[in-house]
Biopython code that builds the backbone (N, CA, C, O; Angstrom):
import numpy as np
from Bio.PDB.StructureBuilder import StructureBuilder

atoms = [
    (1, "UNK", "N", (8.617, -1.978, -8.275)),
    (1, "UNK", "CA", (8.269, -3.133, -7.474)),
    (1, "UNK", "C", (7.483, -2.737, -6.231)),
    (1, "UNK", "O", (6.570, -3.517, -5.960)),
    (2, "UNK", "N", (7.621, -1.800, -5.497)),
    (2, "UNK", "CA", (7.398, -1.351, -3.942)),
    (2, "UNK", "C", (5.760, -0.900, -4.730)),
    (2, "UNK", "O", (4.909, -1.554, -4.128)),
    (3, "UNK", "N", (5.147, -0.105, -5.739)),
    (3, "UNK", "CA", (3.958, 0.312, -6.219)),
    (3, "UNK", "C", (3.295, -1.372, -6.065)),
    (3, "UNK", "O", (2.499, -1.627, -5.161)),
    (4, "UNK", "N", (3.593, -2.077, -6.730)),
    (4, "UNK", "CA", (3.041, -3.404, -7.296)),
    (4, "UNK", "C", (2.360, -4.067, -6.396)),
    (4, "UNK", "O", (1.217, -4.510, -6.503)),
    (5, "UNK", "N", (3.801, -4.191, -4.611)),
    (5, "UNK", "CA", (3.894, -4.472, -3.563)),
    (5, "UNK", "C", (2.251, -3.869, -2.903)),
    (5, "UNK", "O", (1.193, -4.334, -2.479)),
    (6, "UNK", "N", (2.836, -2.685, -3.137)),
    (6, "UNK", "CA", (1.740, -1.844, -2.052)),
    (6, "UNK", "C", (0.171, -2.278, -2.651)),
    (6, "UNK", "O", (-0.644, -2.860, -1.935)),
    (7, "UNK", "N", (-0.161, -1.824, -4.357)),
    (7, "UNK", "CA", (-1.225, -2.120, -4.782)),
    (7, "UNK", "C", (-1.898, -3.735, -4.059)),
    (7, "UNK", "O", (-3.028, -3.819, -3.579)),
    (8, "UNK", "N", (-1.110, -4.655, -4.121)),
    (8, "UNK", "CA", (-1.189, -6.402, -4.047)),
    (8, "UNK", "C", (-1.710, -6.321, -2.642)),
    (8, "UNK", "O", (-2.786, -6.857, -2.375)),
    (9, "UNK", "N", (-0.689, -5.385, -1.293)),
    (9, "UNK", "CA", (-0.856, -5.699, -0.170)),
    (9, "UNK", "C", (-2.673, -5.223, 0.145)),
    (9, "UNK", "O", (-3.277, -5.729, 1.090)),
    (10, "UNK", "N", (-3.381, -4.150, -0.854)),
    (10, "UNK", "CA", (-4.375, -2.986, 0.019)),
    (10, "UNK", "C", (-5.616, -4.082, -0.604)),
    (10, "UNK", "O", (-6.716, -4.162, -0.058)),
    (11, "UNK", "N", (-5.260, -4.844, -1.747)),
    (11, "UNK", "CA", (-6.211, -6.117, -2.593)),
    (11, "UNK", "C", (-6.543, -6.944, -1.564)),
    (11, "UNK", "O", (-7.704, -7.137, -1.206)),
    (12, "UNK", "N", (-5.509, -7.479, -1.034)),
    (12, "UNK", "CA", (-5.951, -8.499, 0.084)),
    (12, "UNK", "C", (-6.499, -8.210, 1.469)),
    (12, "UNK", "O", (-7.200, -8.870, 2.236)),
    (13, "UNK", "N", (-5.947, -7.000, 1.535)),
    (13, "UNK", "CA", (-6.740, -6.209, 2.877)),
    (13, "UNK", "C", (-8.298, -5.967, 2.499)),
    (13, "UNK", "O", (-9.223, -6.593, 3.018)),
    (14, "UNK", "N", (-8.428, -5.053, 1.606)),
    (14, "UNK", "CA", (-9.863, -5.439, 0.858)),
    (14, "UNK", "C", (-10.652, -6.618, 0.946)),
    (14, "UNK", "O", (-11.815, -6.519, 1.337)),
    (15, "UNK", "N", (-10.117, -7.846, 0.598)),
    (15, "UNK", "CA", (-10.697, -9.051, 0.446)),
    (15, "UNK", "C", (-11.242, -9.755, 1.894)),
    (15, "UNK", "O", (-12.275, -10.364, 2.173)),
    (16, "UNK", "N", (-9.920, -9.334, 2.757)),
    (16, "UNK", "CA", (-10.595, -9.715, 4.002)),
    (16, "UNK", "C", (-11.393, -9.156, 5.097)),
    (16, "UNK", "O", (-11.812, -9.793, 6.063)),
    (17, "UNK", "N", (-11.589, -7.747, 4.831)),
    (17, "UNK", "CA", (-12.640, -7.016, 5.377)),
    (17, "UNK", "C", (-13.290, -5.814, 4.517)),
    (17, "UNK", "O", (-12.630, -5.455, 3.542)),
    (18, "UNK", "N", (-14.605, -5.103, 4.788)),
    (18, "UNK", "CA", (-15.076, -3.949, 3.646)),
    (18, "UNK", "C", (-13.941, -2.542, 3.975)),
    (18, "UNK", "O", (-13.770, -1.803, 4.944)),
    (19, "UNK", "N", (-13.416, -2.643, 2.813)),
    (19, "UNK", "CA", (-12.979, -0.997, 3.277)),
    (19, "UNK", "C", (-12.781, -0.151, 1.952)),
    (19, "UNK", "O", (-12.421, -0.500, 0.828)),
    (20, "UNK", "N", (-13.150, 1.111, 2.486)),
    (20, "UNK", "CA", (-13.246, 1.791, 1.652)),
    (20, "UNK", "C", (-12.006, 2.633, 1.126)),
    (20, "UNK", "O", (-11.487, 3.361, 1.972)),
    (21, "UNK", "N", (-11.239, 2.644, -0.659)),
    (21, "UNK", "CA", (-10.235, 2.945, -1.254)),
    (21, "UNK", "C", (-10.074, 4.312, -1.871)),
    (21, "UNK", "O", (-10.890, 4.686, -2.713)),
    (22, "UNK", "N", (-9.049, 5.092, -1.491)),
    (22, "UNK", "CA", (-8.452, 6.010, -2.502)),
    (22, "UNK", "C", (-7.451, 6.032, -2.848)),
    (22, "UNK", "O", (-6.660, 6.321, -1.951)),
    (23, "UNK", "N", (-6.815, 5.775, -4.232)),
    (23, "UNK", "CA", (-5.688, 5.714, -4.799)),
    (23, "UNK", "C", (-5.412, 7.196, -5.689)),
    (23, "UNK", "O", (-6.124, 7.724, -6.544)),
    (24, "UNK", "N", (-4.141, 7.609, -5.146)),
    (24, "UNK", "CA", (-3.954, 8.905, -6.356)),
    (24, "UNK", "C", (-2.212, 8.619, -6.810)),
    (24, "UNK", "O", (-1.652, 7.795, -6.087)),
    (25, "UNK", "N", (-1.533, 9.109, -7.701)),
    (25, "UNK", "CA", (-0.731, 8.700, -7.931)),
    (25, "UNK", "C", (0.171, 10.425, -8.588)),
    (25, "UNK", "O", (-0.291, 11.319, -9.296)),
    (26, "UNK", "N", (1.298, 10.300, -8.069)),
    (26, "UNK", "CA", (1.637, 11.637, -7.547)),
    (26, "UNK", "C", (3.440, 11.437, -7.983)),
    (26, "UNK", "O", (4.112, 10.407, -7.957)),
    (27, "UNK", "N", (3.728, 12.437, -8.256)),
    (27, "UNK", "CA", (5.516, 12.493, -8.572)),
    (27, "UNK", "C", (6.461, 12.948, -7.346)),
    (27, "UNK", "O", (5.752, 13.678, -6.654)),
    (28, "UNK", "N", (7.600, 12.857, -6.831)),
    (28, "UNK", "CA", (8.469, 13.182, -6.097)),
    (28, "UNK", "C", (9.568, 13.061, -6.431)),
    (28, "UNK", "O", (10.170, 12.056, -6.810)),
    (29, "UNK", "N", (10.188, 15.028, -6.194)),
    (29, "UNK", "CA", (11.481, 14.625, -6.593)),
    (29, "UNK", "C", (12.610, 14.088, -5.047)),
    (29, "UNK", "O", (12.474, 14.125, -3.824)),
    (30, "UNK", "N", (13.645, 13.643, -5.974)),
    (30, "UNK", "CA", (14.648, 13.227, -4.895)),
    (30, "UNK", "C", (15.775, 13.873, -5.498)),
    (30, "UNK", "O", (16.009, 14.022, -6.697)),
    (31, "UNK", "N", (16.618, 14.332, -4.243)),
    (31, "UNK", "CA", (17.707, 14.911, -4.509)),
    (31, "UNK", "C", (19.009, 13.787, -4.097)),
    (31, "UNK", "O", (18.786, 12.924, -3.248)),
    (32, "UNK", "N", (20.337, 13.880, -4.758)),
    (32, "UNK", "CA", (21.172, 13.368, -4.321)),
    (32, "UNK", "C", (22.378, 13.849, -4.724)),
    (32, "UNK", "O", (22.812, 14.226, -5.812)),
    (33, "UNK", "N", (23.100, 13.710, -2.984)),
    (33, "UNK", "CA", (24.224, 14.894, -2.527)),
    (33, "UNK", "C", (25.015, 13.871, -2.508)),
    (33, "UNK", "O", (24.929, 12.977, -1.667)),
    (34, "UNK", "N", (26.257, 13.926, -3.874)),
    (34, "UNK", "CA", (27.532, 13.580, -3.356)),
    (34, "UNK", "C", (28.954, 13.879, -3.076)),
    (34, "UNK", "O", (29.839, 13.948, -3.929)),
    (35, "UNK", "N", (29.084, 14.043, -1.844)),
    (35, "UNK", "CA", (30.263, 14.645, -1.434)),
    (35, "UNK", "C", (31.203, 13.754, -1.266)),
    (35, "UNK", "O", (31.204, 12.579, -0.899)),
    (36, "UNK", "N", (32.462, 14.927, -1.780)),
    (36, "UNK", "CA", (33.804, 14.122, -2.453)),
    (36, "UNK", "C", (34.422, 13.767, -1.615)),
    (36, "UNK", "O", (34.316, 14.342, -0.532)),
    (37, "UNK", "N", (35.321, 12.673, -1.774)),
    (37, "UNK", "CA", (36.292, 11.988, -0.596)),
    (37, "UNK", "C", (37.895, 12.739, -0.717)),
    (37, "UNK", "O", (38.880, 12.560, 0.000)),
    (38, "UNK", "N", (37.759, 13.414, -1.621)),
    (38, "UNK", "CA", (39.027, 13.864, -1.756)),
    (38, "UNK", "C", (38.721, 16.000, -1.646)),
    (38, "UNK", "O", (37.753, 16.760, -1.662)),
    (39, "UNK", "N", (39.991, 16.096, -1.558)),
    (39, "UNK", "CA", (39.625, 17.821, -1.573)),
    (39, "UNK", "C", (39.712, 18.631, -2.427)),
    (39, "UNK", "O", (40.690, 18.369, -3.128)),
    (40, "UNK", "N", (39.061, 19.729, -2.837)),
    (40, "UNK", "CA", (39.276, 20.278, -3.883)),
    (40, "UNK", "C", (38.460, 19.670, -5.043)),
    (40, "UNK", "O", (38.931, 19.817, -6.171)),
    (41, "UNK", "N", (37.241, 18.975, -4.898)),
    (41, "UNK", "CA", (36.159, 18.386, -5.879)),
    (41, "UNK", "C", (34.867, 19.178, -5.346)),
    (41, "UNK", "O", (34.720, 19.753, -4.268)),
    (42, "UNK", "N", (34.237, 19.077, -6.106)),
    (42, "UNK", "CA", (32.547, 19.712, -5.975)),
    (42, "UNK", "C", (31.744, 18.776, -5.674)),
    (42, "UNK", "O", (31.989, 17.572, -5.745)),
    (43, "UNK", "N", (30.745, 19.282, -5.322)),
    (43, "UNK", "CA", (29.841, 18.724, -4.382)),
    (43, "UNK", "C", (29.393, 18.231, -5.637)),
    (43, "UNK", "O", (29.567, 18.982, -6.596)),
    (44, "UNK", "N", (28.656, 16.730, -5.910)),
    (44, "UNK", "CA", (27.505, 16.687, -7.409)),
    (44, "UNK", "C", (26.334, 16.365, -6.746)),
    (44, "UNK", "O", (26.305, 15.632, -5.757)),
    (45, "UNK", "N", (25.410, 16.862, -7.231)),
    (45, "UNK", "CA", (23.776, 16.967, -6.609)),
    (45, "UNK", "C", (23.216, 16.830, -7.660)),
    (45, "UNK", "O", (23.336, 17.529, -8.666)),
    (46, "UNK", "N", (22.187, 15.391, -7.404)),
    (46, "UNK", "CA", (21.745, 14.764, -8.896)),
    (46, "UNK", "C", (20.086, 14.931, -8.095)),
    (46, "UNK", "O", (19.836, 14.689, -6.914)),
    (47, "UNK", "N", (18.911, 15.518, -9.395)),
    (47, "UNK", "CA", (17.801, 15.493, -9.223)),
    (47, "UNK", "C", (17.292, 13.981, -10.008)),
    (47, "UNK", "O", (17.924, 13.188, -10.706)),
    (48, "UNK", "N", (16.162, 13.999, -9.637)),
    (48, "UNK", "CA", (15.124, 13.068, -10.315)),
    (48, "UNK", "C", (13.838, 12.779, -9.865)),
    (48, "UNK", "O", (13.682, 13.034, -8.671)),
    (49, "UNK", "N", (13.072, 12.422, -10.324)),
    (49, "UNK", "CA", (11.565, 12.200, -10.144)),
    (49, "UNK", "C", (10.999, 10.734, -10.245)),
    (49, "UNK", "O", (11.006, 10.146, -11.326)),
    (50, "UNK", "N", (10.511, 10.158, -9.104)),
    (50, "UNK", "CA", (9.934, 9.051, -9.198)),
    (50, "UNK", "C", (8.763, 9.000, -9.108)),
    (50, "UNK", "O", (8.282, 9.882, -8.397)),
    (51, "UNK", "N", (7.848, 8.080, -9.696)),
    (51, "UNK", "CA", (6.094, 7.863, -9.215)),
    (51, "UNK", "C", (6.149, 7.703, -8.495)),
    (51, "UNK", "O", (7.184, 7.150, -8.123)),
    (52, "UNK", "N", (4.758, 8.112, -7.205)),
    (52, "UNK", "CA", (4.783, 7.885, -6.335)),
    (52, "UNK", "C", (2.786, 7.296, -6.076)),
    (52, "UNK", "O", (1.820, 7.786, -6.659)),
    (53, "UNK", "N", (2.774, 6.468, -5.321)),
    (53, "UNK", "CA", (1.215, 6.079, -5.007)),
    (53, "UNK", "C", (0.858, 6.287, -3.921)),
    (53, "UNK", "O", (1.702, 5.988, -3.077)),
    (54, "UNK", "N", (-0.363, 6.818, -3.419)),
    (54, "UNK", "CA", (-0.691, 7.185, -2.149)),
    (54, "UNK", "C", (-2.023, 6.375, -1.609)),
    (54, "UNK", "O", (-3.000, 7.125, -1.612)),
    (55, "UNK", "N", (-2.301, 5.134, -1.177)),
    (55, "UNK", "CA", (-3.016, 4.212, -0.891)),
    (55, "UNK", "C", (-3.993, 4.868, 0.195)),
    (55, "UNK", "O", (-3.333, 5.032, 1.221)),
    (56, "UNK", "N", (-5.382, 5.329, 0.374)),
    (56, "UNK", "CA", (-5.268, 5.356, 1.941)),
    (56, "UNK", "C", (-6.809, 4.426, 1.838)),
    (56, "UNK", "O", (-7.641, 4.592, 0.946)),
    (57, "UNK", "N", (-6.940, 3.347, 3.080)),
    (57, "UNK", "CA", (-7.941, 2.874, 2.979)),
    (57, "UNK", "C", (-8.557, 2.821, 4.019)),
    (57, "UNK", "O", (-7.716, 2.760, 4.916)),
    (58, "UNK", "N", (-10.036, 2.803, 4.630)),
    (58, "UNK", "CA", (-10.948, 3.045, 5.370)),
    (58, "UNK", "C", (-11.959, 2.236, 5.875)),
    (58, "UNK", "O", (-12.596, 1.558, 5.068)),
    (59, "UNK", "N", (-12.181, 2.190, 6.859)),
    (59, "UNK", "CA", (-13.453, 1.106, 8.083)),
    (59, "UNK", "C", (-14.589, 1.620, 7.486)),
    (59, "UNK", "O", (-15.395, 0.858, 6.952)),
    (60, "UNK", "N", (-14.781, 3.010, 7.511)),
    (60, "UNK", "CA", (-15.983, 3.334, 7.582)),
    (60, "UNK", "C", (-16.552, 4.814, 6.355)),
    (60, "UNK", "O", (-17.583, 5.398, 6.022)),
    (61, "UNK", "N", (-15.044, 4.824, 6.061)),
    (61, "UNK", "CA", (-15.257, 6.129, 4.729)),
    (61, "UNK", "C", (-15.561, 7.581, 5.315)),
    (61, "UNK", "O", (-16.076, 8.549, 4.754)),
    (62, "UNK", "N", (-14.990, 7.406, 6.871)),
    (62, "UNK", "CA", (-15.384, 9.146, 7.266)),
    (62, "UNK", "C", (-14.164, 9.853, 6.826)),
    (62, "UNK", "O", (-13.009, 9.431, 6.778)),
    (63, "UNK", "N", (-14.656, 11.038, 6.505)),
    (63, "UNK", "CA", (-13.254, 12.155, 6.390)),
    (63, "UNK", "C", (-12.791, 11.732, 4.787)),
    (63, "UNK", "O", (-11.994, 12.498, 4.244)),
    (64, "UNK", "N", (-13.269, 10.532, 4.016)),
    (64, "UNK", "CA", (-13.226, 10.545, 2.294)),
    (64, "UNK", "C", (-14.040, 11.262, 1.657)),
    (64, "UNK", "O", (-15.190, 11.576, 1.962)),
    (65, "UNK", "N", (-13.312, 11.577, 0.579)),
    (65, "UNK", "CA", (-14.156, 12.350, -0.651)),
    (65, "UNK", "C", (-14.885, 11.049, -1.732)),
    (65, "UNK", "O", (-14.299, 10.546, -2.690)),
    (66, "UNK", "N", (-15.961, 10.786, -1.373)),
    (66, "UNK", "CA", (-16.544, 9.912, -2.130)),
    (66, "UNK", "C", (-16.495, 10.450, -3.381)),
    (66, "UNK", "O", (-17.584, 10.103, -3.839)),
    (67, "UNK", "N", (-16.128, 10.860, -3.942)),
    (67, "UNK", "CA", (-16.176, 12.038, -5.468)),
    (67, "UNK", "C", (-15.374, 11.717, -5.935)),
    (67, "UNK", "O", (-15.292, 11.791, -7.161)),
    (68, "UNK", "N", (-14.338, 11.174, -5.120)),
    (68, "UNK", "CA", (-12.324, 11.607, -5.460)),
    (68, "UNK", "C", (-12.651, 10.320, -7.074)),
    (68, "UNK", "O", (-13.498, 9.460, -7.317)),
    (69, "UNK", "N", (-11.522, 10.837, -7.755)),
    (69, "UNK", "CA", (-11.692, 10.329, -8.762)),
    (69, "UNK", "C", (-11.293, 8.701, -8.428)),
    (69, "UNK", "O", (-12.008, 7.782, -8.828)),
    (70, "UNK", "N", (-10.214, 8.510, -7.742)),
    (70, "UNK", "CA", (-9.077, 7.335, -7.221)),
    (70, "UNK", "C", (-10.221, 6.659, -6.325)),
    (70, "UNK", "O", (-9.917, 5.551, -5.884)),
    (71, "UNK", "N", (-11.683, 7.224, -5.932)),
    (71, "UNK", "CA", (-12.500, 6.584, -5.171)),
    (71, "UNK", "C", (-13.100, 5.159, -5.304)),
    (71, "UNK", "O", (-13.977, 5.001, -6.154)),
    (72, "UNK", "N", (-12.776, 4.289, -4.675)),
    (72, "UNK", "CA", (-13.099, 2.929, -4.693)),
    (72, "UNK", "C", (-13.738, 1.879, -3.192)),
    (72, "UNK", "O", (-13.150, 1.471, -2.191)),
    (73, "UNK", "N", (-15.431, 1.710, -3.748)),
    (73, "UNK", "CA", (-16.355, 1.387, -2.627)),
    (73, "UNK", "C", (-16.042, 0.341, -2.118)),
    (73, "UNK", "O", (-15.178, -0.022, -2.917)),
    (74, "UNK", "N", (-16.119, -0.729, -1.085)),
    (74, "UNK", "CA", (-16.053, -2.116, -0.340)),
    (74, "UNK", "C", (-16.802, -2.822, -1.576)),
    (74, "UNK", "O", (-17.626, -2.563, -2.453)),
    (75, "UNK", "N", (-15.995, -3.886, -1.092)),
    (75, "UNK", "CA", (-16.268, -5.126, -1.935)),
    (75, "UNK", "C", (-17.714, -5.087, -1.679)),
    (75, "UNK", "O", (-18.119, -4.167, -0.968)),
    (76, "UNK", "N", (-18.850, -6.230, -2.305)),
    (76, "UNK", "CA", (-19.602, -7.094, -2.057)),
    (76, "UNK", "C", (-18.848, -7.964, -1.069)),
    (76, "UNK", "O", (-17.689, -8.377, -1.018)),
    (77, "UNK", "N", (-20.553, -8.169, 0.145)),
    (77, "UNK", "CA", (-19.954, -9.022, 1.048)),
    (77, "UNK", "C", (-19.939, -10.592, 0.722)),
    (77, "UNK", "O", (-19.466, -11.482, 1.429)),
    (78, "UNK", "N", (-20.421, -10.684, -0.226)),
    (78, "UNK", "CA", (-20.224, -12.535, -0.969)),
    (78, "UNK", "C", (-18.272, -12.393, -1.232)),
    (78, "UNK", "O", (-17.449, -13.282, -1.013)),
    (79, "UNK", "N", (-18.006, -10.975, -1.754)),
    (79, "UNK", "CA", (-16.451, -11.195, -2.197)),
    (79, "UNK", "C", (-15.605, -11.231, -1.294)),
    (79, "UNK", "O", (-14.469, -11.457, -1.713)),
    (80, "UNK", "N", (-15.742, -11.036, 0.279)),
    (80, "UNK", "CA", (-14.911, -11.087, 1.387)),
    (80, "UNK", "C", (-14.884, -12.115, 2.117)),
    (80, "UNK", "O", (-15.779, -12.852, 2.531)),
    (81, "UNK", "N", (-13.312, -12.105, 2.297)),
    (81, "UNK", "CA", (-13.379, -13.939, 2.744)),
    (81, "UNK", "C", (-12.855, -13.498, 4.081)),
    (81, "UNK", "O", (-11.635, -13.421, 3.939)),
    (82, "UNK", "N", (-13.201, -13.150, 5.389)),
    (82, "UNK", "CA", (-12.556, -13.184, 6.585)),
    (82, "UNK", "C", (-11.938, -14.573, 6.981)),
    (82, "UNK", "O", (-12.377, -15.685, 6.688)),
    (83, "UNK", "N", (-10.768, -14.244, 7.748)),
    (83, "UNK", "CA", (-9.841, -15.327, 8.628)),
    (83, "UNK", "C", (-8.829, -15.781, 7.505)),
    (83, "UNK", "O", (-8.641, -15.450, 6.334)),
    (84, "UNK", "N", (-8.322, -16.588, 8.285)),
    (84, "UNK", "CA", (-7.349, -17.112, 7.655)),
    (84, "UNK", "C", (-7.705, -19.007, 6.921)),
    (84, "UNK", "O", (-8.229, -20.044, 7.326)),
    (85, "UNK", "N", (-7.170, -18.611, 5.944)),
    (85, "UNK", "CA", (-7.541, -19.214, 4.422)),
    (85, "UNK", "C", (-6.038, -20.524, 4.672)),
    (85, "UNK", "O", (-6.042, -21.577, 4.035)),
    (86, "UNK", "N", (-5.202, -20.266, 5.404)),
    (86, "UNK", "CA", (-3.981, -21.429, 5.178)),
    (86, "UNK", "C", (-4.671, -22.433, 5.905)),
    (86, "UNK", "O", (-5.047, -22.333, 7.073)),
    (87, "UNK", "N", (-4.805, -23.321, 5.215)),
    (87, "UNK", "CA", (-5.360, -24.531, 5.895)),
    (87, "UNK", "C", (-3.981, -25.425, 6.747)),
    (87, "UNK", "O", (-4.398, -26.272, 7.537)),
    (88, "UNK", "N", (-2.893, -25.343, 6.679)),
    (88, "UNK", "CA", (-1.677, -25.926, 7.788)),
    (88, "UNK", "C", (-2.042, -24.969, 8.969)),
    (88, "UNK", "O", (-2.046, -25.591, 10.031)),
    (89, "UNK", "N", (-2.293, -23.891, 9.082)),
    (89, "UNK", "CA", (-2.532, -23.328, 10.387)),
    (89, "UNK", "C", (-4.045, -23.831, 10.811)),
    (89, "UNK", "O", (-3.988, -24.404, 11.899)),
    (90, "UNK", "N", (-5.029, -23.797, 10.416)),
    (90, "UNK", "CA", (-6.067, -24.460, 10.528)),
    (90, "UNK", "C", (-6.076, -25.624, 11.084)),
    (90, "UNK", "O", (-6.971, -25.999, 11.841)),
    (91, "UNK", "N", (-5.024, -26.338, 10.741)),
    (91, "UNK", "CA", (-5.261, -27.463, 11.400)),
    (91, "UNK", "C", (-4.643, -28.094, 12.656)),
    (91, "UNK", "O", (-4.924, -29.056, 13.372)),
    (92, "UNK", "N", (-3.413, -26.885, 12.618)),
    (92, "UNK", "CA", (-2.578, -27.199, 13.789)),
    (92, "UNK", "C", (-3.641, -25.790, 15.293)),
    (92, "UNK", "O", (-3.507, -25.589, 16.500)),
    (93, "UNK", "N", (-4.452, -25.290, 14.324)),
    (93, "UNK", "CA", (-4.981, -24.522, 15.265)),
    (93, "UNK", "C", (-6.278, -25.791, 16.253)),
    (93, "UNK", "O", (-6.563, -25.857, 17.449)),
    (94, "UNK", "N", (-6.535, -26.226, 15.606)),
    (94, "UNK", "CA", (-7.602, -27.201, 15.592)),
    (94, "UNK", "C", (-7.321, -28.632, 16.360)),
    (94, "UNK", "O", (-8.076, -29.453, 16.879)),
    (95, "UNK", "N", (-5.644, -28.544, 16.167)),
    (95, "UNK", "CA", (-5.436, -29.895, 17.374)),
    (95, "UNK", "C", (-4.442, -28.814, 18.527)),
    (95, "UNK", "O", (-4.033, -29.373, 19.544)),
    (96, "UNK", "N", (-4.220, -27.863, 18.400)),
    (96, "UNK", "CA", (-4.098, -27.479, 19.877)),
    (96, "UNK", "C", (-5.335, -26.886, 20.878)),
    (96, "UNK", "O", (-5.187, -26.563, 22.057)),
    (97, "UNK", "N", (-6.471, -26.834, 20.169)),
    (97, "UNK", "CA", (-7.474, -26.891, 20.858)),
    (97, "UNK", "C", (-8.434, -27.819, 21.541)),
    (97, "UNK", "O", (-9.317, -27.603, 22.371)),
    (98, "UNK", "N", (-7.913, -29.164, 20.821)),
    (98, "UNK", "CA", (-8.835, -29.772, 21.125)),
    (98, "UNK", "C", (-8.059, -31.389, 22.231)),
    (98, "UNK", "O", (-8.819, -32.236, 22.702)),
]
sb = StructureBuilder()
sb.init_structure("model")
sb.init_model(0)
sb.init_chain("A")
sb.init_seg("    ")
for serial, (resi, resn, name, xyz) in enumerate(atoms, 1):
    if name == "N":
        sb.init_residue(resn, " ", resi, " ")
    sb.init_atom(name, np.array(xyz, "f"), 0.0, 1.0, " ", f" {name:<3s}", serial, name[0])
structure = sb.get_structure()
């Protein structure tokens, strides 16, 4: 869920301004220590490996590897919609201004 999350959140960041994408997707293990409540039990220490995604996105593309395979350019500027799109804030923005 948190991959899905993250992918969804860097889409809409995209959409509302140009920036430039690298996605790589990478394993990590996690360890887990459980220590006993009672005495005279062993410690159990459980491994495992989760996917992991590494999002990083950019104003201006300095310090990227335009090469990188995960490399992904700014939208077209017809495809970017700046501001905010909720039209209930729009409108309550619009009578406290006026």
């Amino acid at each position: 869920r948190a991959i899905n999350k993250a992918v969804t959140i860097a889409e809409i960041l995209k959409r509302k301004m140009p920036l430039h994408q690298i996605t790589s997707l990478t394993s990590c293990e996690i360890v887990d220590v459980f220590e006993p409540l009672e005495e005279g039990l062993d410690v159990v220490e459980s491994r495992r490996f989760v996917s992991c995604m590494i999002i990083t996105l950019s104003r201006d593309g300095e310090g990227m590897d335009l090469k990188d395979i995960g490399y992904q350019p700014p939208l077209p500027s017809e495809e970017i919609q700046p501001g905010d799109l909720n039209v209930r804030r729009q409108k309550a923005a619009a009578i406290t201004t006026s």
